[in-house]
C-alpha positions as CSV (number, residue, x, y, z in Angstrom):
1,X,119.5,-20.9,-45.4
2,X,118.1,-20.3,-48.8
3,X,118.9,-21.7,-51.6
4,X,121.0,-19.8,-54.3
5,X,119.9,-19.3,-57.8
6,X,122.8,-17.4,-59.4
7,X,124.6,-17.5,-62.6
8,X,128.3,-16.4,-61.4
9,X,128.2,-20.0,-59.3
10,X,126.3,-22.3,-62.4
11,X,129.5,-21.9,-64.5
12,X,130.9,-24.4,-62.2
13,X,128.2,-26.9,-63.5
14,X,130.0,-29.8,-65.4
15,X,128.4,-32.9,-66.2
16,X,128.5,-34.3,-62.4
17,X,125.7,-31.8,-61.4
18,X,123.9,-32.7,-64.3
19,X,124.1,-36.5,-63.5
20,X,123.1,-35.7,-59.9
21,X,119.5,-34.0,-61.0
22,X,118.9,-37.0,-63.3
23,X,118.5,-39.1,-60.3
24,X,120.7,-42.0,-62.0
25,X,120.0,-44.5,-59.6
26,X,116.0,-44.2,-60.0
27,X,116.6,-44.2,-63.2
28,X,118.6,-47.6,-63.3
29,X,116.2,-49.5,-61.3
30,X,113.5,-48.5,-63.5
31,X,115.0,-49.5,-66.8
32,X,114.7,-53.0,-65.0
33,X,111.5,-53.6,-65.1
34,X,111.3,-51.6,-68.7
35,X,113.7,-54.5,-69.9
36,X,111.2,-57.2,-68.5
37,X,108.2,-55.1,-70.7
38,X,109.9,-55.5,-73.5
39,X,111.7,-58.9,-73.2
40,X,108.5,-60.3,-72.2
41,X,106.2,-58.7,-74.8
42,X,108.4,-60.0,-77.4
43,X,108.1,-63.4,-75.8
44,X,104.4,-63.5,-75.6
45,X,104.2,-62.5,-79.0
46,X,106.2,-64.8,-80.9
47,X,109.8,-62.3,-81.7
48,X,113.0,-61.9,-79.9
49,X,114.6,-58.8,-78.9
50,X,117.5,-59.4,-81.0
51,X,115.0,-59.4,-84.1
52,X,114.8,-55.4,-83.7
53,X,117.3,-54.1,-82.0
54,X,117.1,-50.3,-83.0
55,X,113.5,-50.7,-81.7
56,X,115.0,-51.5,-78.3
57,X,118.1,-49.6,-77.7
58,X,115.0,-46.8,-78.7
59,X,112.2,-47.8,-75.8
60,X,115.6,-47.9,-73.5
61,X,117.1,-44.7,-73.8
62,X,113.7,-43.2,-75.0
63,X,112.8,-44.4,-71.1
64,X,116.0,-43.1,-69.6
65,X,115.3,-39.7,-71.2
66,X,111.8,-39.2,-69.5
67,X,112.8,-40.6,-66.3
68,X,115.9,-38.8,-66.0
69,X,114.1,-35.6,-67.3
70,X,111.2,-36.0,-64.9
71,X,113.6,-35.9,-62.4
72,X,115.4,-32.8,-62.9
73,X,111.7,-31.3,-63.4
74,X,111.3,-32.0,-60.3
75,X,114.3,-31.1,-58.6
76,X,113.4,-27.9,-60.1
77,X,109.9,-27.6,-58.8
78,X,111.3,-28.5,-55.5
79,X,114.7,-26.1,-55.2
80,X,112.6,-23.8,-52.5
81,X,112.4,-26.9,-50.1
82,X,115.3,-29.0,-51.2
83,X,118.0,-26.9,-48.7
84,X,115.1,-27.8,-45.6
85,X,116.1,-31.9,-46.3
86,X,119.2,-33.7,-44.6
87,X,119.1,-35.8,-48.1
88,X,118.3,-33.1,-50.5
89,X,119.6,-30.0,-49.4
90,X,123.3,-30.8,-51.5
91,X,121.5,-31.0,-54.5
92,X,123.5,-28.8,-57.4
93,X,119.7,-27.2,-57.3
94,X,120.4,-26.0,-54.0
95,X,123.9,-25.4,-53.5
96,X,123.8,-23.2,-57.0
97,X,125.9,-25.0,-59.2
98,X,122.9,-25.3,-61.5
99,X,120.1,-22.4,-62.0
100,X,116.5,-22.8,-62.0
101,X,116.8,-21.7,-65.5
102,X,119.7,-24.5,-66.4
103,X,117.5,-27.4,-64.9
104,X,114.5,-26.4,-66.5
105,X,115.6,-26.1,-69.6
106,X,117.2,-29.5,-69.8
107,X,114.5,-31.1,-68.3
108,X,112.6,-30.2,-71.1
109,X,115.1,-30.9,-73.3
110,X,115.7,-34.4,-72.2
111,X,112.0,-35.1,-71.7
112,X,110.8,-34.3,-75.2
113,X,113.9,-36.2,-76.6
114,X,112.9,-38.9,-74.8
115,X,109.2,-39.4,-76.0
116,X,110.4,-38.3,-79.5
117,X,112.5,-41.8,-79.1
118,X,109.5,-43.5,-77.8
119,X,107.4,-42.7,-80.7
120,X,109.8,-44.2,-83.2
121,X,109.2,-47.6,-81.3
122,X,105.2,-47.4,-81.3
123,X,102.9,-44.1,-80.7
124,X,101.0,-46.2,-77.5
125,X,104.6,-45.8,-76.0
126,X,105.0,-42.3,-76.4
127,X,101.5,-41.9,-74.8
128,X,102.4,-44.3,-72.4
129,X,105.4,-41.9,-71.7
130,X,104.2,-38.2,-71.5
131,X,101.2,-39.6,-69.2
132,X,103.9,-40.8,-66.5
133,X,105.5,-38.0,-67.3
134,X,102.8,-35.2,-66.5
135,X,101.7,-37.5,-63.2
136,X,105.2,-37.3,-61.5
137,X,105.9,-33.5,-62.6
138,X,102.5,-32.1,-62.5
139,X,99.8,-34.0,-60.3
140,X,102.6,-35.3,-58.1
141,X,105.5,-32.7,-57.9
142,X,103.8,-29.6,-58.5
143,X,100.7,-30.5,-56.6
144,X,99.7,-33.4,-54.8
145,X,103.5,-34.0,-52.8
146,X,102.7,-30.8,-51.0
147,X,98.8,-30.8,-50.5
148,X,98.5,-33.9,-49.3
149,X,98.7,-37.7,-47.8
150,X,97.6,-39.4,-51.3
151,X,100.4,-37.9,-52.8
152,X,101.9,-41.5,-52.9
153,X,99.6,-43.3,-54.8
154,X,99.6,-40.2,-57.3
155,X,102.9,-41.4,-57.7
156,X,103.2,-44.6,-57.9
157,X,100.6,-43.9,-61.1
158,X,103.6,-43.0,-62.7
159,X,106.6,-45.1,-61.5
160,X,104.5,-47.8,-62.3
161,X,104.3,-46.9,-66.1
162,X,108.3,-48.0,-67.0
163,X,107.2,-52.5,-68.0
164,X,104.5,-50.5,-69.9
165,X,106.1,-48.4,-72.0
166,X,108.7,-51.2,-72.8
167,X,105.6,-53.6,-73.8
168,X,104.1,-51.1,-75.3
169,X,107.4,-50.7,-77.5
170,X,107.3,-54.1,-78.8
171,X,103.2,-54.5,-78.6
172,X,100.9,-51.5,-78.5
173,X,98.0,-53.9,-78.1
174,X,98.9,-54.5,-74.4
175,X,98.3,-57.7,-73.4
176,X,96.9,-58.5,-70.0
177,X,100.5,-59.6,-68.4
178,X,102.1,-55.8,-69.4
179,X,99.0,-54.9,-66.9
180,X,100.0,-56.9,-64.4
181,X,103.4,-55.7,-64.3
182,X,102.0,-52.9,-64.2
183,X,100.1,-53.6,-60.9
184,X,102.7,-55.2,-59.4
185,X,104.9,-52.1,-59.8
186,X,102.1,-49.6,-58.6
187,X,101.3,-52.0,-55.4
188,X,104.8,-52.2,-54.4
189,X,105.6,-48.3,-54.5
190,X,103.6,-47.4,-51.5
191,X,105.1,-49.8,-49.1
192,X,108.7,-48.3,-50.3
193,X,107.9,-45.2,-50.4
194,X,106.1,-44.9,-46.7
195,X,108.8,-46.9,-45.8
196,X,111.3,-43.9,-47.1
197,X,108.9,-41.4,-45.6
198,X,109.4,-43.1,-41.8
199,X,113.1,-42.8,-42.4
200,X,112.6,-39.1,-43.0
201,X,109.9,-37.8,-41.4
202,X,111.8,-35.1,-39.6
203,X,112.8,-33.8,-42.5
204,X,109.7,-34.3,-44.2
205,X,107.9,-32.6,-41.2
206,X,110.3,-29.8,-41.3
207,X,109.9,-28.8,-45.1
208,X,106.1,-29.1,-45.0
209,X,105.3,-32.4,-46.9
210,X,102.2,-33.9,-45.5
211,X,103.5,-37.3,-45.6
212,X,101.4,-40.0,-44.4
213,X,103.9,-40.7,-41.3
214,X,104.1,-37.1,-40.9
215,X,100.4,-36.5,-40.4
216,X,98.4,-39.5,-39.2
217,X,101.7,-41.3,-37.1
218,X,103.8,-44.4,-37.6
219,X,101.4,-47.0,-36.5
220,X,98.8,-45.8,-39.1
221,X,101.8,-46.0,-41.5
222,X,102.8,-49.5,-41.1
223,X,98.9,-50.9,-41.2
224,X,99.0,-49.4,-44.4
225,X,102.1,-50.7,-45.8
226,X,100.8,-54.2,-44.4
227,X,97.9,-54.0,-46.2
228,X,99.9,-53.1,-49.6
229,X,102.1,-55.7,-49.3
230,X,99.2,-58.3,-48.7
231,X,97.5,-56.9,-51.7
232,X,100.9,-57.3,-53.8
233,X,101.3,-61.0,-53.1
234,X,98.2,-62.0,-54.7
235,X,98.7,-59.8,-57.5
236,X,102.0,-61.2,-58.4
237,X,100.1,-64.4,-58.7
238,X,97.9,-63.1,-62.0
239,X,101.3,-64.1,-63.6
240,X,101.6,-67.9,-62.2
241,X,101.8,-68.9,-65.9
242,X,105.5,-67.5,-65.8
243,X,106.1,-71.0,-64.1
244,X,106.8,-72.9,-60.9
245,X,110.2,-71.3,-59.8
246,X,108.7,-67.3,-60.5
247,X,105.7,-68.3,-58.3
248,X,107.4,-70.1,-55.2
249,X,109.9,-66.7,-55.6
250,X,106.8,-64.6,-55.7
251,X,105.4,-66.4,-52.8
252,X,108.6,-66.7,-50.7
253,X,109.6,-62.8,-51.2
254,X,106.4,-61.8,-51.0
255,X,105.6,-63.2,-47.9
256,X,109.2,-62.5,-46.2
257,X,108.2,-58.7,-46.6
258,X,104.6,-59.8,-44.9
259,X,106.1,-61.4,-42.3
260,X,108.9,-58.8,-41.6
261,X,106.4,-55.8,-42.3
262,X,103.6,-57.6,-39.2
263,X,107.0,-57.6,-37.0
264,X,106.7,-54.3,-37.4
265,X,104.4,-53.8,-34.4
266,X,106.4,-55.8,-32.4
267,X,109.7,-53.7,-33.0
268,X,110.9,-50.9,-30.8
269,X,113.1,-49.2,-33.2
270,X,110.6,-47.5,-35.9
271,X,113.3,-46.3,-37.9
272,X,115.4,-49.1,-38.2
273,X,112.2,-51.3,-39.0
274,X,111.6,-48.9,-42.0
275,X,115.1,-49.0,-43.0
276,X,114.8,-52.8,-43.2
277,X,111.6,-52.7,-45.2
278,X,113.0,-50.3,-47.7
279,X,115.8,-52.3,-48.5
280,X,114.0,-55.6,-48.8
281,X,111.7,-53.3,-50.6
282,X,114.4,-52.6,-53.4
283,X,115.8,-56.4,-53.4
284,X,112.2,-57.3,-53.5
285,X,111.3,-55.2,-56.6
286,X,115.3,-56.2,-58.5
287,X,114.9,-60.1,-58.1
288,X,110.9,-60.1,-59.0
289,X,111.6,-58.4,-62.1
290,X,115.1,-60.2,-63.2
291,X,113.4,-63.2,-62.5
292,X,110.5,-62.6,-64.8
293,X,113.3,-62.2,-67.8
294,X,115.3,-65.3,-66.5
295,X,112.3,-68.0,-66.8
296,X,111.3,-67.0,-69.9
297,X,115.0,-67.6,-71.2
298,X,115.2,-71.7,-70.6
């Protein structure tokens, strides 16, 4: 089946199919941990949120924008292989509801919009934004995803740039915490992420993604994402100033996904091992970074 590109079928394009290529829920998760950029940066240096609100409701939507714009860039990039994935292939991208020409376009549209936003807040953010921006649609979509294994960490470069851009909103100096969320985000995407690719390495195999699963195995897989997630816990540390309830959390979630990733060796079912460690993956990620706003508020 290939996938259809043709403008009788796009009229039926509403704002559903629109919705669907701006990857929503990606988008949602990420504003998170932009939220705890900003709230936090404005707590480190001596403001509130509530002091600027324009420059927030900015950094948010400014965020939403790119993300949800680098995601319909790269639904387009990837409409030839789409219709080859179980969990792709009813994108409006394949199934024709939206052309190449319609995704594109806004895209582009909501990507510029977005860093126009972010440069009202503070230049540094803007930067911070087109950066992420040309990693996840250039050196990840259009090249690395499909040339090879390191195409994760390529992007988790990117997903890891959303608490940045919200500090860099409030302060475009940077301090070292917005780096370690920073971190903390790029250390956590590979285990999620390989964990994703185990779920779908069929399909990944099938549309010709050299995912790490795909080409060097499972068991190589999980040592890796052991070895992530051991890096992660320490790193989560560099904030232990946050106080004693965000470190026993840090230490306590962060070694649940340890001890549940090491059981990973002893499991039978591969798949349902890497469905369990993506979705303490995502609860992982939620609490951390809710909890980082939440101490700072008493």
């Amino acid at each position: 089946m290939n996938h259809v590109d043709n403008t009788d079928q796009s009229n039926q394009a509403g704002w559903r199919e629109y919705l669907a290529i701006s990857k929503t829920g990606i988008v949602m998760s990420n504003l998170i941990t932009t939220f705890a950029g900003l709230f936090l940066a404005a707590y480190y240096t001596g403001t509130t949120l509530g002091a600027d609100p324009l420059n927030v409701l900015l950094a948010l939507l400014g965020s939403a924008m790119v993300m949800a714009g680098g995601c319909a860039l790269n639904n387009y990039i990837d409409r030839d292989i789409d219709h080859l994935m179980e969990r792709t292939k009813e994108r409006p991208t394949v199934t024709g509801q939206l052309t190449g020409k319609q995704t594109l376009t806004y895209g582009l549209v909501l990507s510029v919009g977005g860093i126009a936003f972010l440069a009202i807040t503070t230049l540094v953010a803007a930067v911070i934004g087109v950066a992420g921006l040309i990693i996840y649609v250039v050196l990840y979509s259009m090249w690395t995803k499909r040339t090879t294994t390191f195409n994760t960490i390529v992007g988790s470069f990117s997903g890891a740039v959303p608490p940045l851009i919200g500090w860099a909103a409030v302060d475009p100096g940077l301090h070292p915490y917005a780096w370690t969320l920073f971190l903390i985000m790029f250390l956590w995407q590979p285990p999620h992420f390989l964990a994703l690719a185990m779920k779908r390495a069929d399909e990944y195999k099938a549309a010709g993604i050299p995912m790490l699963p795909v080409v060097a195995g499972f068991a190589v897989t999980k040592r890796l994402i052991i070895w992530y997630i051991a890096a992660l816990i320490p790193v989560s540390l560099f904030v232990a100033d946050f106080g004693i309830v965000y470190t026993v959390a840090a230490v306590l979630l962060g070694g649940g996904w340890l001890v549940l990733g090491i059981a990973g060796f002893k499991i039978k079912d591969d798949i349902k091992w890497a469905n369990q460690m993506f979705i303490y993956s995502l609860n992982y990620l939620t609490i951390m970074f809710v909890l980082m706003v939440v101490v700072h508020m008493f």
